[in-house]
N, C-alpha and C positions, 0 to 999 in steps of 0.2 A: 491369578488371584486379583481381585478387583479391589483399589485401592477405598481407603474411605473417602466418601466426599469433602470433609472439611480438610483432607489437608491434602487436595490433589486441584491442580491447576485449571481453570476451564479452558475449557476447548478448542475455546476463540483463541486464547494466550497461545496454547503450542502451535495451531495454524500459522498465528503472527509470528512467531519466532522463526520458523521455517520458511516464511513468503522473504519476510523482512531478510534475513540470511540467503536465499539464492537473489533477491533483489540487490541487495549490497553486493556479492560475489560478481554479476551479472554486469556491475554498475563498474565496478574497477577493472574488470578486463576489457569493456568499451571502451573506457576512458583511455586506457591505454592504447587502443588501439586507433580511433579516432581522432585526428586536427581537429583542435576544438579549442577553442575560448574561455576561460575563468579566470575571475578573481579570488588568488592567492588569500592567505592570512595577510597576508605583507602590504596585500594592495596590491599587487605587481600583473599584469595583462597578458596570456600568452594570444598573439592575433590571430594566431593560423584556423581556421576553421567555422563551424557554429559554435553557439555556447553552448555548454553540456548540460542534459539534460540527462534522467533516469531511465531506466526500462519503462515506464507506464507510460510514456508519450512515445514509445516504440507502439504498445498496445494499441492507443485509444487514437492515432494519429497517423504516425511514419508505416504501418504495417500494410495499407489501404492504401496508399497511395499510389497508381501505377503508374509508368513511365507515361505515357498518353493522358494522362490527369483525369480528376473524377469530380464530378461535384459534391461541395462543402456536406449539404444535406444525405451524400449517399454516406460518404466519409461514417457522418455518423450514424446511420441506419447499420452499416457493417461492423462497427466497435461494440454497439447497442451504449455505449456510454459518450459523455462528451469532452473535448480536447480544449486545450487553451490555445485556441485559433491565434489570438494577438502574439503571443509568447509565439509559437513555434513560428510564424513571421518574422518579428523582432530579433528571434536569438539565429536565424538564416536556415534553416532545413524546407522551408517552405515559400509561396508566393501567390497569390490571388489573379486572374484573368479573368475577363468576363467571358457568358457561354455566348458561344456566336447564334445558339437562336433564341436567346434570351433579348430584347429590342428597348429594356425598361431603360430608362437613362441612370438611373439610380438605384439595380436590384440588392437584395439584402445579402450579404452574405451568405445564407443559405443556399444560394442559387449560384454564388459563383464557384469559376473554375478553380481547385487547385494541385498543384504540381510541385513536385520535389524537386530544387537546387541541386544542384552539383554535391555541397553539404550534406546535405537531404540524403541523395542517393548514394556516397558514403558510409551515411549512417543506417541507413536499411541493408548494403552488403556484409556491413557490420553486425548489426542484431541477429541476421538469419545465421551467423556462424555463433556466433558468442551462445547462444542461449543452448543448443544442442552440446554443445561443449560444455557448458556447466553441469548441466543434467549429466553429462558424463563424467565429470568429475564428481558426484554426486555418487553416484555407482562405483566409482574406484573407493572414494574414502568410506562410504559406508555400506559397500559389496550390493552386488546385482539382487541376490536376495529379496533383501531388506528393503530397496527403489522400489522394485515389481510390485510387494506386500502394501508399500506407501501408494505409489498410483493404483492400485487395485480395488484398495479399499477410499479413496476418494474417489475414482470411478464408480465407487457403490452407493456413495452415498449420493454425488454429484447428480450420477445421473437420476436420480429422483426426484432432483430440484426442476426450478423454471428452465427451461432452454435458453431464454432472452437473456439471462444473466451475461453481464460482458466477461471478458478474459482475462480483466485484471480488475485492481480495486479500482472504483472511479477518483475523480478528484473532488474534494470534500466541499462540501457544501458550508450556508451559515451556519455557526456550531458545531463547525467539523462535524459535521453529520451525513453520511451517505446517499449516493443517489441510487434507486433502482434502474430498471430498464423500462422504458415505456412499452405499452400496448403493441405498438404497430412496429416495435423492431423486434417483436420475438422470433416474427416468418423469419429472419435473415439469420436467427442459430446456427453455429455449425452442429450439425446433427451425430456428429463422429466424434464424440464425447474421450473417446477410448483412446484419438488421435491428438489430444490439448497437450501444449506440454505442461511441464507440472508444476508453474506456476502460476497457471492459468486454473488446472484443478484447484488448488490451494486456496487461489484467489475467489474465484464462483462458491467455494465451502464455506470460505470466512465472509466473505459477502454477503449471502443467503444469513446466514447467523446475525451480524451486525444489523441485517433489514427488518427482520424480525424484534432482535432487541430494540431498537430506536421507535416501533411501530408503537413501543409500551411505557417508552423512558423517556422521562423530560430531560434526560441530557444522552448524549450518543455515546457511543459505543468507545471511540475514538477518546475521548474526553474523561469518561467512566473509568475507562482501562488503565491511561497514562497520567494521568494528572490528579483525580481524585481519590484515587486509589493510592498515592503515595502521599499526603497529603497530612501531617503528623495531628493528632486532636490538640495538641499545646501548639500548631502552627509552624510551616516549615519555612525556611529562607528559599528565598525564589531560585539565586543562583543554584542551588544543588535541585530543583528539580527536573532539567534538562536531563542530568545524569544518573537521576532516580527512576524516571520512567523511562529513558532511551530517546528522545526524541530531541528535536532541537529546541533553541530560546526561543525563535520565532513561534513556532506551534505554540509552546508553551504561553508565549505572551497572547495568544488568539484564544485560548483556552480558557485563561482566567480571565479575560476580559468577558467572556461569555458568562462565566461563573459568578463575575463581580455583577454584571447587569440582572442576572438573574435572581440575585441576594443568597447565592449558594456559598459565597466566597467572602472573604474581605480582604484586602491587601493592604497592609500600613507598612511604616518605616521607621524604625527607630537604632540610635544607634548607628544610622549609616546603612541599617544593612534592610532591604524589601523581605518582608514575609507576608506568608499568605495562610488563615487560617480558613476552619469552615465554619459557618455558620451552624446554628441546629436545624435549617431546614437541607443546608450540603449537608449532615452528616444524614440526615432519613434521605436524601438522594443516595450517597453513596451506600449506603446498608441497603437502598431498595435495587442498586444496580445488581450489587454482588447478589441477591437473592433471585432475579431475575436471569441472569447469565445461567446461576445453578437450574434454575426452572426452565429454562429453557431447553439447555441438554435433556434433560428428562422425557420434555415433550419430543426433541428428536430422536430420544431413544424409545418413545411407543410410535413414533409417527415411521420413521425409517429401519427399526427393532433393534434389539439389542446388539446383537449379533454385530451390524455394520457400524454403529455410534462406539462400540466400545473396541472393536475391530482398531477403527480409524484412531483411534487415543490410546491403541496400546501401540500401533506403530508408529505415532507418533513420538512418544515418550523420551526412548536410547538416541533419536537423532534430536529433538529440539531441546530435550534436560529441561533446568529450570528456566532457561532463556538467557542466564547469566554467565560474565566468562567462565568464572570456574565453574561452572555448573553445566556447561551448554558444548559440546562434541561441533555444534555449527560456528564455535569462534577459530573453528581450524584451517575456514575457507576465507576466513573476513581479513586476511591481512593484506592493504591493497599495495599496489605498485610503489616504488620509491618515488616514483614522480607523480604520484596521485594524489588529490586533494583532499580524500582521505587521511593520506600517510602527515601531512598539516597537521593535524587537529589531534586533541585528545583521543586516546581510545576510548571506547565505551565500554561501559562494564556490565549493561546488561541491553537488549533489544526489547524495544516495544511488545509488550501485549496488547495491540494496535497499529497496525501501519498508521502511520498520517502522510498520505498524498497531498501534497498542496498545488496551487498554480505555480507555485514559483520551479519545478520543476518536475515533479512527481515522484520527487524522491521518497524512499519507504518512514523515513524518518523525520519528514518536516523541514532538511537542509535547504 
């Protein structure tokens, strides 16, 4: 039975909940198992390693890189999206050489050589174990079954999409806004759709979705989903909306700062305490988001039939819930390591209905 539309979740949100959730899962078992670098709550340094970074700079970056180095430019003709060159320098997984028949005295980055570290190559022996492994713990906690039915029906819809679509979500643009793939990296697709693992389906489903909404929306997908969307008409204190949409302060302060320049938003302060209302031209953005999201499913569902749009959101449904702890079957995998820097912080109470990749490490949540 096909639930009503006004009170069932879009599509995009259970995608997010499930990317976001093996993203996190994904992200504490590397950590664990990688020397590596961060700053504590405390402040406090551990030296040993590179700095840690998420799954998506495994994607868009460390996955490509072969022992004999490759050039910057193929790097990302093979991601089909693009990496934060400086950061994966800076934090040690990677290093720049020039190409020996390159003669320019000054060539662009584009052109030059790069090569994984010691670190680097760590954390690539690292990712090719960790991520099959979660996908198998994916199958234990929610039976072979149910996986199969999940990548089956995102193989149905997926492979209808662009092929150039990259593997993961990219790193977000001005107004947290998504990048596609260009023209001349679609030849480099892998064509073995059937062979992705399943955060990579996940990710090209919610990708394709997001590119289309933003093609329509004066605010992105990203933005619309976590921040607008919870955002009270009497006006919300800033502090709680980190933990209202799932994502960090940082995103959030990128978020309303877009919103504030746009005149979607206003942020005062009284009392001590920052809040943020919407204006009446945020509140026709947000009611023309949510109408756009619902309109858009629809079109996926004449564009790709009923059959696979509805397929993909009913098996969806039992693994990602409402996205919330109590609500969500995926906070069962989210408990990270004792010495994680997860295990620091607050827990969250619910996961973005949007990833937010940033440069600071492509974390699913803005960290």
């Amino acid at each position: 039975m096909v639930e009503p539309r006004s009170q069932r979740l879009p599509l995009s949100a259970l995608l997010s909940f499930a990317l976001v959730a093996f993203t996190i899962e994904a992200d504490n078992e590397a950590e664990h198992r990688i020397p590596h670098r961060t700053t504590t709550r405390t402040g406090s340094i551990s030296m040993q390693g590179a700095w840690l970074t998420s799954m998506a700079m495994w994607f868009n970056c460390l996955r490509w890189i072969p022992e004999q180095g490759i050039a910057v430019h193929e790097v990302e003709h093979l991601a089909r999206t693009r990496t934060n060159w400086d950061g994966m320098r800076r934090w040690g997984y990677i290093y720049f050489e020039p190409n020996p028949t390159d003669h320019r005295p000054k060539p662009p980055l584009s052109a030059l050589m790069v090569r994984a570290t010691a670190h680097g190559r760590t954390a690539q022996a690292t990712w090719r174990a960790v991520l099959p492994e979660i996908e198998g713990r994916w199958v234990e906690r929610f039976g072979t079954t149910r996986i199969e039915e999940l990548r089956a029906a995102l193989i149905a819809v997926v492979g209808e999409m662009d092929p150039g679509l990259p593997d993961c979500l990219p790193i977000l643009k001005y107004g947290l806004a998504n990048e596609g793939a260009k023209p001349q990296r679609r030849a480099m697709a892998d064509p073995t759709i059937a062979d992705l693992p399943l955060p990579s389906l996940l990710a090209r489903a919610l990708l394709a979705f997001a590119l289309e909404f933003e093609r329509e929306s004066a605010v992105s997908l990203a933005i619309a989903a976590d921040v607008l969307r919870v955002i009270e008409a009497v006006g919300t204190a800033v502090r709680d909306l980190p933990a209202l949409g799932g994502v960090s302060k940082e995103a959030i302060a990128m978020a309303l700062g877009f919103l504030a320049r746009r005149g979607f938003a206003v942020v005062t302060t009284g009392n001590k305490v920052k809040a943020v209302r919407l204006t009446p031209g945020g509140i026709l953005a947000r009611d023309a988001c949510d109408k756009l999201a619902a309109d858009l499913e629809r079109r996926w569902t004449e564009r790709y039939g009923e059959v696979r749009v509805e397929g993909l959101r009913e098996v969806l449904k039992p693994i990602s819930g409402d996205g919330r702890r109590e609500g969500s079957p995926l906070f069962a995998g989210l408990e990270p390591h004792p010495d994680g820097w997860r295990a620091k912080g607050r827990k969250p109470v619910t996961l973005p209905h949007f990833p937010m990749v940033l440069h600071r490490g492509g974390y699913p949540d803005g960290s």
